[in-house]
VOLUM-460123 format. One record per residue (C-alpha): x, y, z. Coordinates in steps of 0.001 Angstrom, whole numbers, plus 500000, padded with zeros to 6 digits. Example, Ala and Ser with C-alpha at 12.3 -4.5 7.8 and 13.67 -1.06 7.14 Angstrom:
BEGIN
512300495500507800/513670498940507140/
***
This chain:
BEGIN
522359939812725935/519321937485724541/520022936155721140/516245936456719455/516124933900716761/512970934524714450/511873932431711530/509958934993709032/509105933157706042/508647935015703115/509785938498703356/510637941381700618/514234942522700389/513229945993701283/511218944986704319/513585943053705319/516200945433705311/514090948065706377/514109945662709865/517413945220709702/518619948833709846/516191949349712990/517656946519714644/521617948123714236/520271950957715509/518911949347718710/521170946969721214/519463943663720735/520853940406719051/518813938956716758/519168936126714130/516645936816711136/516328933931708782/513206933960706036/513446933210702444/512979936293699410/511202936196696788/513172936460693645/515484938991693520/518890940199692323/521245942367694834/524266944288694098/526592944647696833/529036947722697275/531111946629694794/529351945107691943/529055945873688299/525603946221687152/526434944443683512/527355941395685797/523318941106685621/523306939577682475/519390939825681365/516314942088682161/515635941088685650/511868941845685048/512291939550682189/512813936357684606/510589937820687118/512905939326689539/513437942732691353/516956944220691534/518221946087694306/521338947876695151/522594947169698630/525261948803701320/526719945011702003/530068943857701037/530410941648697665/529133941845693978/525940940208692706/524013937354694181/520960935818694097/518203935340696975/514688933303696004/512797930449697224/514228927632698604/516939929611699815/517827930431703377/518533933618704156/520167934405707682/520968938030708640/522598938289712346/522283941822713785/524801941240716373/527609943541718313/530875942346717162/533703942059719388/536376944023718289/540143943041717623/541642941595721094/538140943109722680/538286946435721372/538497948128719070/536538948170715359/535267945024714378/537645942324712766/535098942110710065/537445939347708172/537421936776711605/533736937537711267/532882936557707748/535338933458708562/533182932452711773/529846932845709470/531893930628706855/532734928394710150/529132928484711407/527427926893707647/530304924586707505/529309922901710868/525867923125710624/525952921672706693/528587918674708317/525362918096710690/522960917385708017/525202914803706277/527341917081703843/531011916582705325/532837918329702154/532228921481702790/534771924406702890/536250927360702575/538200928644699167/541487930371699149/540693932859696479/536573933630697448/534043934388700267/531728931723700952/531217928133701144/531973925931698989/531461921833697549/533575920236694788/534572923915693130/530627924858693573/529271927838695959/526586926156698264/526754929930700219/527413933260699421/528529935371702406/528110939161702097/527872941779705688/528523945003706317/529866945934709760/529093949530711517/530000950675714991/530621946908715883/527089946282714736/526662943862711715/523986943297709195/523408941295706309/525173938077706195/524722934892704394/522413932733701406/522092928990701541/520942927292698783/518641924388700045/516688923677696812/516208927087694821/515846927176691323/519804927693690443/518519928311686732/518149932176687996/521662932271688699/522938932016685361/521348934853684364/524302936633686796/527903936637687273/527409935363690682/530404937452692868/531583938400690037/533415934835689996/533257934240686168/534624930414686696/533150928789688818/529577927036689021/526825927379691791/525145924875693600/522504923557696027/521666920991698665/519202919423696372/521671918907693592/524436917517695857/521615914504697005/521678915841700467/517612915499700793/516288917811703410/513623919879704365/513781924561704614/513059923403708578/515767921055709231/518133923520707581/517304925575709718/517263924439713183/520643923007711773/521827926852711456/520083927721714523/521745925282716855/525260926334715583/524169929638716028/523128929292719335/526860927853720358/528211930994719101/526058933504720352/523548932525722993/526004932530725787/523968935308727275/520568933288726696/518885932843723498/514790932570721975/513401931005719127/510302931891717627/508863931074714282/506348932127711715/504114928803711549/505545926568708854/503142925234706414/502039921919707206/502267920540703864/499391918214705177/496275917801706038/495182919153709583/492540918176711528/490521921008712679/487417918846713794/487991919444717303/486727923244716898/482961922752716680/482705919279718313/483408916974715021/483013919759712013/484468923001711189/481089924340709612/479374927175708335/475286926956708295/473789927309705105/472511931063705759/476063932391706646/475623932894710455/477894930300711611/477625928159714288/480716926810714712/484323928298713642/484947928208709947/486864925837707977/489721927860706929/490140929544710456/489995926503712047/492471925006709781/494848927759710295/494682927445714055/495426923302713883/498040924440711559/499608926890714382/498901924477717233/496010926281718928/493287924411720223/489410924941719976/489445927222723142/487020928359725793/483150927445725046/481422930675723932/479085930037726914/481267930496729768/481184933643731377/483714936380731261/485607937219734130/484531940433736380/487626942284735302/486584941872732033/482695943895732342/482554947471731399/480212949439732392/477723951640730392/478172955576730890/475616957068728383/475682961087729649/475081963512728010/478791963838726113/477826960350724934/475194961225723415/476496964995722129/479436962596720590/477135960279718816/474593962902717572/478005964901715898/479164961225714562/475721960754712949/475112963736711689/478294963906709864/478141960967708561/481258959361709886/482036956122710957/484021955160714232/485804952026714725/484721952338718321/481250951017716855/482620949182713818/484527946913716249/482821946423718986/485309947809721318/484585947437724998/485734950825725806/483497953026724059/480899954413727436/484166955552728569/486040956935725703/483036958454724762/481706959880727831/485058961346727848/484698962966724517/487235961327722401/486474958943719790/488765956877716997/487103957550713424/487258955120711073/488057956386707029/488143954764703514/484743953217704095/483308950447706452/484106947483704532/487716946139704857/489182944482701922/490998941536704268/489719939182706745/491648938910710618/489922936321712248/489654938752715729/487871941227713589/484164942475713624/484849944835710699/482547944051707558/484631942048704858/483086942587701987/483535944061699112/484084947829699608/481795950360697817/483457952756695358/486392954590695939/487259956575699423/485013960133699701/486772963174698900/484683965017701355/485490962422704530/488561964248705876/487074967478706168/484233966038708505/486639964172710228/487909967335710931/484726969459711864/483828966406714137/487063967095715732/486580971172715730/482829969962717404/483818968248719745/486465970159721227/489570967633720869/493085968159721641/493942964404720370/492264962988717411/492711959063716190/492161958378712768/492407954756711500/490868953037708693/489765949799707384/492682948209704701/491780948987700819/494040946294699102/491579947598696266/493503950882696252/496743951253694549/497535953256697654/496212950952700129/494446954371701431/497336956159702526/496233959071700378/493394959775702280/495311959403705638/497221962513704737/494433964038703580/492489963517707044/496118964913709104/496225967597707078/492552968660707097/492321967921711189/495591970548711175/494304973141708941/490902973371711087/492077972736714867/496257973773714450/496662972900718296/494978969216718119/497090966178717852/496757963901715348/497026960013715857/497178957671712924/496100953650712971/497171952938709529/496903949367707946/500367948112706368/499805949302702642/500946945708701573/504552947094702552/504543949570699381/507046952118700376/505601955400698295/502485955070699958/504078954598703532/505923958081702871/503075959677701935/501175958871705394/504956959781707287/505132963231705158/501648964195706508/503755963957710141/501625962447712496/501970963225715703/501476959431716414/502524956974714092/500606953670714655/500459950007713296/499243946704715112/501432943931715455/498657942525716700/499702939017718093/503097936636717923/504817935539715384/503459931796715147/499658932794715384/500529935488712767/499042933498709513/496309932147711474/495080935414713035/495860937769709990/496365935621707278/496496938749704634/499294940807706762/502577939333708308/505443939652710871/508166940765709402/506478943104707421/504413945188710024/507831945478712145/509435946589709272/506445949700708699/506996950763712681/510395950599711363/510335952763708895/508146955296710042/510570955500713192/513038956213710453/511017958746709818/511454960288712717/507731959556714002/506483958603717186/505749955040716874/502946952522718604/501999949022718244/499495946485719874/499126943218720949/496100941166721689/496511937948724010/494216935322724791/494362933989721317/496552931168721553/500139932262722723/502165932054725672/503363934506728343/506995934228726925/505832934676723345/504473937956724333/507513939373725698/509196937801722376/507296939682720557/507576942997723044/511288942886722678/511015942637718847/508990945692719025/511399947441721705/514518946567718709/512696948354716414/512261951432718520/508593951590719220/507457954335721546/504027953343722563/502730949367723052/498975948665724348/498389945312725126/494828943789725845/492548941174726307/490907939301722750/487246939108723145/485727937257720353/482980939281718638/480946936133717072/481230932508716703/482799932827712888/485696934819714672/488400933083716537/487797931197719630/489110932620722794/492200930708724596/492320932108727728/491066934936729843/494317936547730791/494725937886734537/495193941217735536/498831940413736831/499910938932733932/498725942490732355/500921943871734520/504397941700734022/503756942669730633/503852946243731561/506693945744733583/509012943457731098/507818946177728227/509625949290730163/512660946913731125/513056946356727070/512978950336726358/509720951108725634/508638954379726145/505227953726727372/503524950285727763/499505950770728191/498884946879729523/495346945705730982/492168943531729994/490221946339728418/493299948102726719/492957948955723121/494911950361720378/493097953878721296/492856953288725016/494300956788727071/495912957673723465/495991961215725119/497550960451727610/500014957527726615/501510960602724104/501965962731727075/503581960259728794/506232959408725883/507062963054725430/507424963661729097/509822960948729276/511544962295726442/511674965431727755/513381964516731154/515988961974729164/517168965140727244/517597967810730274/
***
């Protein structure tokens, strides 16, 4: 079994748990390490008085969670490493030994802490952990189910230790709690953690291992100039000649290059032909008249003669004007206008009535603007397709909702027939490509909406700047958290403001991807140059529940 090591960066407790419990579920190894933002947990055991002040008070979240242990800490500057691993059992069978486990996580931070110069480290007789000169440097905390582990261990690099006396930390009233930082050992979050990574490797990457991170922050300057031939400019009437400052920056900062010149010409797998019959037109004339909005047009997508000569379209609610700004996007960024229209989702679902559909798509630009993040009017647009056309299946394209759980249920209680979210592209072009959105976080939404016992699809676009292997990195992350559908396709790059493209991307490749995509579990992998998120929607359902079908007899 592949060990998948990811660095996330900065991820919510919730989320991250949320990714967690999908990985248990699933067979894969992985080794999740990120930092928290502040935030108090109680284990199975802990007393809530042993939180000693208003956690709002010091800015922190509490959370109650299902691992082993009392009440810790997690913030920045600390690591954070949860292994979702299967356990061997006692003499190879068996339930898990989880105490040889916690002692081989123990084992693991004491070796990798002796690499980076701290040689005192150890275990004490009495308490969990690791420890320096009567100080915790660790906190250890898992919880082990059918052999499957989660959770696992905090390492304080350089975090502020000021939160933790605001705790009983474990519920050890005697003892003190410290950090890297204040025992002089002077070393970067990175080091740390290709320190933990190494060990971890030793211990369990005998059946191969990966390593893919979230792009660190540079921390310094980065020189972009190569992207428009000695400046990263913008012309003085906002057209933009040459890629823009921060987008260039962000690509340095990820190790992408400038790309292909816009000139060159695309390959002939990459030309789609024009179809404008009569059901094209019919299709645009309904559009229009009910004044809806597609993302077909809104995006530029290459497929839209044949979707729409085909009579299926994706429409696009909450407006036309997305409140963040992807950098493969042709969406309008501005400001949106007003609130969403009460009236949208029921002409969303006469278009649908119209036009005959047995499988509607419904996505939407992202309204950070709305304390919902628009998931309101999702349910509102499922519910109103149902009511009107009972027999038509609804697919949903929803936008993360910054991660907000209440307004995630809401869209899952509408019960989509298709639960989708974009992935979009690897984990190291993540902050470059969608600076506003992030790894860890859109796994965890397929996550939970497969929790929800959904139908779940993700993309991927390639050409932007990652390799072959980081694509089936990222497939097998998606195949952990039980995704049903993945369409993978070819970036084309709307405008010269957007990001440049890295490479055209051969129809075999497309292929390989299909191929390695099945082999990981996926239900249905929808893999070419002109694929997109709404490409043979139709039929990539059918397919899913076919296979379903036969799997269950």
């Amino acid at each position: 079994m592949t060990l998948r090591v990811r660095w996330l960066g900065r991820v919510g407790y919730h989320e991250a748990l949320a990714l967690q419990r999908a990985l248990v579920a699933s067979s894969s190894d992985h080794l999740l390490l990120l930092e928290h933002p502040p935030v108090y947990t109680l284990g199975v055991r802990a007393d809530p008085a042993d939180v000693l002040v208003p956690a709002a008070s010091v800015g922190a979240d509490v959370v109650r969670s299902d691992r082993g242990g009392e009440v810790t800490y997690h913030g920045p500057g600390q690591l954070v490493a949860y292994p979702v691993l299967s356990v061997p059992g006692r003499r190879g069978g068996g339930m898990a030994d989880t105490v040889a486990y916690v002692r081989s996580l123990e084992q693991l931070i004491i070796d990798a802490l002796a690499d980076l110069g701290l040689a005192g480290a150890g275990r004490d007789p009495r308490h969990r952990g690791v420890w320096v000169a009567g100080a915790k440097v660790c906190a250890v905390g898992v919880r082990l189910a059918r052999s499957r582990s989660m959770h696992g261990f905090a390492l304080n690099v350089d975090p502020d230790l000021a939160m933790f006396d605001h705790i009983v930390a474990c519920g050890i009233r005697d003892r003190g709690v410290t950090s890297l930082a204040a025992l002089g050992v002077e070393v970067t979050m990175a080091q740390v953690v290709d320190a933990v990574v190494g060990r971890a490797v030793e211990r369990w990457g005998g059946g191969g291992w990966e390593r893919q991170d979230v792009a660190w922050p540079s921390g310094r300057s980065v020189d972009a100039s190569a992207f428009s031939g000695g400046t990263a400019s913008v012309d003085p009437g906002g057209h933009g000649t040459a890629t823009p400052v921060r987008l260039a920056v962000r690509l340095a900062g990820a190790g992408v290059g400038p790309g292909l010149d816009r000139s060159a010409r695309k390959p002939s797998w990459l030309r789609a032909g024009a179809h404008l019959g009569p059901e094209y037109r019919g299709l645009e004339r309904t559009v229009r008249g009910l004044g809806l909005t597609t993302v077909c047009e809104e995006a530029g997508c290459p497929n839209i003669f044949e979707c729409w000569a085909e009579g299926t379209a994706t429409f696009m609610i909450n407006g036309e004007r997305c409140t963040r700004a992807c950098g493969f996007c042709l969406v309008d960024t501005r400001h949106p206008e007003g609130p969403p229209d009460d009236d949208e989702p029921g002409r969303v679902a006469e278009a649908v009535e119209r036009l005959g559909l047995d499988h509607a798509v419904v996505t939407a630009v992202a309204r950070d603007d709305l304390a919902d993040g628009g998931a309101g009017a999702f349910a509102a647009t499922v519910a109103a397709v149902r009511r009107r056309v009972p027999g038509c299946a609804v697919e949903v394209l929803i936008p993360d909702c910054k991660g907000d759980a209440d307004a995630l249920d809401a869209v899952f209680a509408a019960r989509p027939d298709v639960c989708n979210h974009n992935l979009e592209t690897v984990a190291r072009l993540q902050r470059a490509v969608r600076p506003s959105a992030g790894y860890a976080r859109s796994l965890a939404v397929l996550a939970r909406a497969r929790a929800a016992g959904l139908v779940t699809k993700s993309g991927l676009i390639v050409g932007m700047g990652e390799t072959d292997e980081e694509v089936v990195g990222a497939l097998a992350d998606l195949a952990g958290v039980g995704v049903d559908i993945v369409t993978v396709g070819q970036y084309l790059r709307p405008t010269a403001r957007h990001l440049p493209v890295a490479r055209w991307v051969e129809p075999a490749t497309f292929e390989r991807f299909r191929h390695v995509g099945l082999g990981l579990g996926i239900g249905h992998v929808e893999a070419s140059p002109l694929t997109r998120s709404s490409h043979h929607a139709r039929q990539s359902l059918a397919a899913v529940t076919a296979r379903h079908a036969a799997a269950t007899g």
